[in-house]
C-alpha positions in Angstrom: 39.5 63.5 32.4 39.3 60.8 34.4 41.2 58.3 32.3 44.0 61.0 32.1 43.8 60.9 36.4 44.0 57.4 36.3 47.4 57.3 33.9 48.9 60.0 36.1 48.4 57.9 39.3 49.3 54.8 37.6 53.2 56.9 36.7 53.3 58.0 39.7 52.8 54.5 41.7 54.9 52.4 39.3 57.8 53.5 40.8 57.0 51.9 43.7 56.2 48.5 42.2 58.2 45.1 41.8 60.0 44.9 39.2 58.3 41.2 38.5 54.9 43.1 38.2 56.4 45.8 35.9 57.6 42.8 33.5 54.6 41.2 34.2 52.4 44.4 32.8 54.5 45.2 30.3 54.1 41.2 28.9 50.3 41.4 29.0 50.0 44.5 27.2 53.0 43.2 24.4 50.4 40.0 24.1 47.3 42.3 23.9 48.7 44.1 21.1 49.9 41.4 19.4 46.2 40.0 19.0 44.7 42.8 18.2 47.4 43.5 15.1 46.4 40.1 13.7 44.0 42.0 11.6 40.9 40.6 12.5 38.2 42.7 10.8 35.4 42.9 12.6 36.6 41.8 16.3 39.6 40.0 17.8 39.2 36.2 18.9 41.3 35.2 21.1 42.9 31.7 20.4 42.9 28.9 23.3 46.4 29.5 23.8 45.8 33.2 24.0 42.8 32.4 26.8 45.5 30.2 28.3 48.3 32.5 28.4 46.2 35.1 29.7 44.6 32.7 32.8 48.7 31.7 34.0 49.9 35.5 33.9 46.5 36.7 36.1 46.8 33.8 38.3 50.9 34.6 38.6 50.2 38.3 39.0 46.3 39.2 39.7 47.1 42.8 39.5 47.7 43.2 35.4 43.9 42.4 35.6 44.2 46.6 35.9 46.2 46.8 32.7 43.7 45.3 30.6 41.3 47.5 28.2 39.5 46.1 25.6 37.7 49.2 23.9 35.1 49.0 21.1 35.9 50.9 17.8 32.6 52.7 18.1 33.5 54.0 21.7 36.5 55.5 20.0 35.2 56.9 17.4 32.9 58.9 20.1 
């Protein structure tokens, strides 16, 4: 329930952010998915340049810190 809280606030607030931040989230979450599709068995590893990519967009834009979620397959499955 509280996850589902947090996703309506986060609609309802993005209106009201810039547009750079939007892109900014948008990019992070495009790179997440991209790792995690590599089709890594047992866990994703992130590559240096993934590390790296990752350390320039937070220190551009510390905020998509918040769009980050790196779940567990087990806590899914719960």
């Amino acid at each position: 329930m509280i996850s589902f809280m947090s996703l309506v606030l986060h609609v309802l607030v993005s209106p009201f952010k810039t547009q750079a931040r939007l892109e900014a989230e948008i990019i992070m979450l495009r790179h997440q998915l991209n790792v995690l599709r590599r089709g890594v068995p047992s866990k994703p590893e992130l590559a240096v340049a993934d590390r790296l990519f990752f350390v320039w967009l937070f220190r551009l834009f510390p905020s998509v810190l918040n769009a980050i979620t790196i779940a567990q397959p087990e806590t899914i499955i719960r």
